[in-house]
C-alpha positions in Angstrom: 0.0 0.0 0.0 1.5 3.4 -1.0 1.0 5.8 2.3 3.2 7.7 4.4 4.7 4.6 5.9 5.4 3.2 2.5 7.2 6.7 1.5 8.8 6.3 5.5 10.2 3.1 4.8 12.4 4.6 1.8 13.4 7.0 4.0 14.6 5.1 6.1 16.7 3.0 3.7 18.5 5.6 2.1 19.6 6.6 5.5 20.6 3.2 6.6 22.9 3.1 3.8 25.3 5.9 5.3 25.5 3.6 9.0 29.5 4.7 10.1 29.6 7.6 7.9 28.1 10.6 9.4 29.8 10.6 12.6 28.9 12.6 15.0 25.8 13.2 13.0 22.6 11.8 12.7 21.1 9.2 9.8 18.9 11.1 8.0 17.0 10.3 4.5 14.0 12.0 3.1 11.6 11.9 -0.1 9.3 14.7 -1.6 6.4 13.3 -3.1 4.2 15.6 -5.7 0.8 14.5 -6.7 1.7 10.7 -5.6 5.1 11.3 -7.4 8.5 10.8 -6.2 10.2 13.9 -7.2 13.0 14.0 -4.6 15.0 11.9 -3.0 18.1 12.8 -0.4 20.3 11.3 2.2 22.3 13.5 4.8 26.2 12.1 3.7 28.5 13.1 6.3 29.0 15.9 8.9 29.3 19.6 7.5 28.0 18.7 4.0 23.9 19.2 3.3 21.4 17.3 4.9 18.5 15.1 3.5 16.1 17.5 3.2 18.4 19.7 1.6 19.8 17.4 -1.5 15.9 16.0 -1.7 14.5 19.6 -2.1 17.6 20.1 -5.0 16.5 17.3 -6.7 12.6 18.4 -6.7 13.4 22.4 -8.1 10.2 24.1 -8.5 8.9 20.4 -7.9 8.7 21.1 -4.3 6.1 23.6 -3.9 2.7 22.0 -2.8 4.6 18.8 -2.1 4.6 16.9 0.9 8.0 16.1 2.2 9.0 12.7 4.5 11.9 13.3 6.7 13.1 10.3 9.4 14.4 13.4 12.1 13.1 16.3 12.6 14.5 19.4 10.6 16.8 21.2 12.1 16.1 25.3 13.3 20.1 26.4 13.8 22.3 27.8 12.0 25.6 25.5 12.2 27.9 24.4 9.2 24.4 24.1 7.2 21.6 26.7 7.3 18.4 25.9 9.2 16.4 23.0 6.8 13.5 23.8 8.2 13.7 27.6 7.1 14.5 25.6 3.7 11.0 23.4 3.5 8.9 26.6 4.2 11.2 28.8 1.4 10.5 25.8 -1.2 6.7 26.0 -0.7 6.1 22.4 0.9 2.2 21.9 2.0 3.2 19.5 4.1 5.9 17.8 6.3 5.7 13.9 7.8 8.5 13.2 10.0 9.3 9.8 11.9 11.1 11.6 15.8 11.6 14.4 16.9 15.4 15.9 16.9 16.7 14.9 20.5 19.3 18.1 20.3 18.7 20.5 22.5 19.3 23.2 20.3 16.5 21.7 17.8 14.1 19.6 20.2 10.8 21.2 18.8 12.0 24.3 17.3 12.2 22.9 13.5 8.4 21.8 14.3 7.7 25.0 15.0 9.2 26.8 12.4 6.9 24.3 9.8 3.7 24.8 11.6 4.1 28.7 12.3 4.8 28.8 8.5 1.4 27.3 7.9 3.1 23.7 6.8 0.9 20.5 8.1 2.8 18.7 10.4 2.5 14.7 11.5 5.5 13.5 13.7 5.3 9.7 14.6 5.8 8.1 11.3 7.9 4.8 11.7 9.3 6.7 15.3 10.6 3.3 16.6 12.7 2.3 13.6 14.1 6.2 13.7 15.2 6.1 17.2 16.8 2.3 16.6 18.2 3.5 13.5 20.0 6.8 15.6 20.1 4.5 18.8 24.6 5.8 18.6 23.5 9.7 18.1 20.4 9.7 20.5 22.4 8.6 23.2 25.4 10.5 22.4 23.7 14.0 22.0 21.8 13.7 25.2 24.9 12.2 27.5 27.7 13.1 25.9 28.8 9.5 25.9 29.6 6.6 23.7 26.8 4.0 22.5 28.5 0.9 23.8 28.2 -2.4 22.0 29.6 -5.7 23.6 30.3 -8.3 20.7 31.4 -11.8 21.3 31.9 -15.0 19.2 30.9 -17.7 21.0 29.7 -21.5 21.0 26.7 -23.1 21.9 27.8 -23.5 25.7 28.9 -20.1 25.8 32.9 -20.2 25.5 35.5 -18.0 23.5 37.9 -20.6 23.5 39.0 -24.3 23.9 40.8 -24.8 27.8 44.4 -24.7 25.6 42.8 -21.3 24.6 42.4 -22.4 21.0 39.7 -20.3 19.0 40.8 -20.1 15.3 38.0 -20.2 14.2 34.7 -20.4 16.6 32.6 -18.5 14.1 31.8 -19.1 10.3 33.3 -16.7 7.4 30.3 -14.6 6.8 29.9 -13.8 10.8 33.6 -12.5 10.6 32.9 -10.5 7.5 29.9 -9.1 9.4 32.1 -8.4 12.5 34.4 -6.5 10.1 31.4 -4.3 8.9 30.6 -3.9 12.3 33.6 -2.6 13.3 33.6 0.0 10.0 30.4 1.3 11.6 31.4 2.3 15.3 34.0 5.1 15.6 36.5 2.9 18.3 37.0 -0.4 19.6 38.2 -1.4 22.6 40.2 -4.9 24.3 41.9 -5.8 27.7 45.5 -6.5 27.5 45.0 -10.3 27.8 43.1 -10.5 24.2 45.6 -7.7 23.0 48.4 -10.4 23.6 47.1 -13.4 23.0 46.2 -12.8 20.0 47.9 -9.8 18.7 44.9 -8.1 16.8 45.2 -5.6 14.0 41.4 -4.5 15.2 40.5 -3.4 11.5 37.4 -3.0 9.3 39.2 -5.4 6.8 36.3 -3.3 4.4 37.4 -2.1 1.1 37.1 2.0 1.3 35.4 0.9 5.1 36.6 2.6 8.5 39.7 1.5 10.6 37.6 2.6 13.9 39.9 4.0 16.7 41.8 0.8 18.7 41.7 1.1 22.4 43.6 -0.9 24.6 43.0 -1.0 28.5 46.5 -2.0 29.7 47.3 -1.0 33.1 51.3 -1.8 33.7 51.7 -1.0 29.8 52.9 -4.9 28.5 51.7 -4.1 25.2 55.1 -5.6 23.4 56.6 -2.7 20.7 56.2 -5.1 18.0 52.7 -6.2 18.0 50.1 -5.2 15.2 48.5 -2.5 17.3 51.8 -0.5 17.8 53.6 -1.0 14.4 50.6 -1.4 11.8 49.4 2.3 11.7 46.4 1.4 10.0 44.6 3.5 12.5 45.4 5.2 15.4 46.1 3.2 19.0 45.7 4.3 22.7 46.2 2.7 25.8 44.3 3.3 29.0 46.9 2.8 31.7 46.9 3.2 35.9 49.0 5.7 37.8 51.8 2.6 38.0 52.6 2.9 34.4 55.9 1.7 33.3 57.5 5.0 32.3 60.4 3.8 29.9 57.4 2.1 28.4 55.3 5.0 28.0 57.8 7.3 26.0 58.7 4.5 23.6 55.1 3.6 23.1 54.5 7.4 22.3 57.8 7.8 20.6 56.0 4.9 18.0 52.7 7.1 17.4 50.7 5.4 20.1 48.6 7.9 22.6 48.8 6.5 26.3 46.2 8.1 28.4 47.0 7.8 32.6 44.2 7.3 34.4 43.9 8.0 37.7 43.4 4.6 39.2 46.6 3.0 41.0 46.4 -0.7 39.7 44.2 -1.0 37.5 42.3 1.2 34.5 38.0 2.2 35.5 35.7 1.3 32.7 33.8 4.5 33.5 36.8 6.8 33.2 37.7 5.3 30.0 34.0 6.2 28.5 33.7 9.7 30.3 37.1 10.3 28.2 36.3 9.0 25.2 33.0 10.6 25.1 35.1 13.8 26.0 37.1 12.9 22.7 34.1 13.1 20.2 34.4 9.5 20.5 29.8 8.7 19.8 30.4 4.9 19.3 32.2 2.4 21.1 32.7 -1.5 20.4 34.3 -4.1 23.0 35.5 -7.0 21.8 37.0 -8.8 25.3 38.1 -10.8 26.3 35.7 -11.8 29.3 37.1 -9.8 32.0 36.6 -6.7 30.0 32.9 -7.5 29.2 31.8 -8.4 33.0 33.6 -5.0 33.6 31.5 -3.1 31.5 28.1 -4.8 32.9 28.9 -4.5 36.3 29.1 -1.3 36.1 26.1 -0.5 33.7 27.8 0.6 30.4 26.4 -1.7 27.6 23.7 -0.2 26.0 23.7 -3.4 23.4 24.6 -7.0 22.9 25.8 -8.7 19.5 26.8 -12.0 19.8 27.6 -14.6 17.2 26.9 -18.3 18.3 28.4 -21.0 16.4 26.5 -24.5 16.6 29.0 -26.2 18.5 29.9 -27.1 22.1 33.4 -26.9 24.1 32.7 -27.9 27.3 35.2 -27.6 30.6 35.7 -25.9 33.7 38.7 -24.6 32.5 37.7 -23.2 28.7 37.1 -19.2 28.9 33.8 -18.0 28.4 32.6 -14.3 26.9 31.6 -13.5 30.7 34.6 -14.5 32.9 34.8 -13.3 36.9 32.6 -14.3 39.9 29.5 -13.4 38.2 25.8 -12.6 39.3 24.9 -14.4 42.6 21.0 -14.4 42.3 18.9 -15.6 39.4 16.5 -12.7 40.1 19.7 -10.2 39.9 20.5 -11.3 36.2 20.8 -8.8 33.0 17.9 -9.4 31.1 18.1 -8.4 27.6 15.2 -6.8 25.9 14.3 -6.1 21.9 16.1 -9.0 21.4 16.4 -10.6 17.8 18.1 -13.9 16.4 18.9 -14.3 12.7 21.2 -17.1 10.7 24.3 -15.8 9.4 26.1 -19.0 7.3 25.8 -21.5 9.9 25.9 -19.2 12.6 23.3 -17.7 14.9 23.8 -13.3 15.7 21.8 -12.1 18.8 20.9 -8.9 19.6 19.8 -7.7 22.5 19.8 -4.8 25.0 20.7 -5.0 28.6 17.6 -3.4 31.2 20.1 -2.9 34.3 18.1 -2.9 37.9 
């Protein structure tokens, strides 16, 4: 059926497409439909060029006047590297304007409504709202907090483990979950491990993404053992830095820094705090964060409330053993009725594998 969902929908897929790219923007798509005619089309690109409504109202010309225009967030009213859009839909004569959420910002948060509907534009706000705020779930957060959107991600088996008790893990997961791991990674702005993963395995932490995004590597390393040699020091691919505790290894620290890598001194004595490390990073412009272990790192992060979101990839095997790590290592929840539940949880096949997504509802 062709409606304003219908019109919504495309939207919302055109805005999709840019995921990772408009950092620290918003996704944004919008169509301008004349006498049930598409006659615009536009997708906000990245930060400080036009947004969607502006490349859609190009694209319609003289098109635009009478036209009803679809927009997945709310116009914005400021004047920053772009004018104010919605002084732009009431210039090109639009009758009227259907929009999915309003703008979170607290600079916008109304005002581009107001600028429509004191302009004499119809206004309907509500239009495929849910699949707006998922969509934007990195900038809602980030705008309104000033912190990073915090995904955990784990390969795992069956029963749960990251690794065989010799600590064997090449490969748990299929070839198409690692190449959606890799995408992944393109679309969050950092990526953090614990020193144990960082030298077990000595990860590059890349996209691996033709023209995709090396995201920021992170490192939470708090006597600096991070050997010179390894793939996050010497690669360059994208920038490293280390989280370290007030007993840093000094020698360590200059040659570390004398290599290109940034080592940030926290100001815990022995060890580095999860919520330091996001208050700095959201400090940083960092909007997006992805942990990738090992299981230390992720209890970490849920005992103290920072996950806003679970993706984990489940092969269709089993491990077993006392001794072989799982994604969720330390002493653990002692009550049943004090677990994480997850909510707005969804399970798809990827090859042979399973990805869950959820998102933790702390008590």
């Amino acid at each position: 059926m062709i409606n304003d969902e219908f019109y919504m929908d495309l939207a919302l897929n055109n805005a999709k497409a840019m995921k990772g790219q408009t950092d620290p923007n918003p996704l944004v798509g919008s169509v301008i439909v004349n006498d049930n005619r598409i006659v615009g089309v536009g997708t906000h690109l990245k930060a400080g060029e036009p947004h969607a409504e502006i490349h859609a109202l190009r694209m319609a010309g003289e098109k635009a006047k009478g036209a009803t225009i679809y927009v997945t967030l709310e116009p914005c009213s400021h004047h920053g590297r772009t004018g104010p859009c919605a002084e732009a839909i009431v210039k090109a004569g639009i009758k009227k304007a259907v929009i999915a959420t309003l703008d979170p910002n607290p600079i916008v948060a109304g005002n581009g409504v107001k600028i429509l509907k004191d302009a004499g534009i119809e206004v309907k706000v509500g239009v495929r709202a849910k699949e707006s705020n998922k969509m934007n779930e990195v900038f809602n957060k980030y705008i309104t907090e000033q912190k990073p959107f915090i995904t955990l991600k784990a390969g795992i088996t069956l029963d749960g483990k990251v690794a065989t008790h010799t600590f064997s893990s090449k490969w748990i997961t299929s070839k198409e979950s690692r190449e959606d791991v890799h995408q992944l990674r393109s679309e969050n702005m950092a990526i953090l491990v614990g020193i144990h993963t960082a030298l077990k395995d000595d990860p590059a932490l890349t996209s691996r993404i033709p023209n995709g995004r090396n995201p920021l590597r992170i490192v939470m390393d708090s006597r600096l053992r991070l050997p010179l040699n390894y793939q996050l020091v010497t690669d360059k691919q994208a920038p490293t830095w280390i989280f370290t505790s007030k007993n840093y290894d000094k020698e360590k620290k200059k040659q570390l820094e004398e290599l290109g890598v940034r080592v940030i001194v926290t100001k815990s004595e022995n060890s580095v705090d999860p919520i330091e490390v996001v208050n700095t990073l959201g400090k940083k412009g960092i909007s997006s964060l992805i942990i990738e272990g090992g299981g230390n790192i992720h209890a970490s992060f849920l005992k103290k409330k920072l996950v806003d979101k679970v993706i984990l990839y489940i092969a269709p095997k089993l491990v077993g053993g006392k001794d072989a790590p799982t994604f969720l290592e330390g002493k653990g929840i002692e009550l049943m009725k004090d677990a994480i539940e997850l909510t707005d949880t969804g399970i798809t096949t990827i090859g042979n594998d399973f990805k869950f997504i959820g998102y933790p509802s702390f008590k």
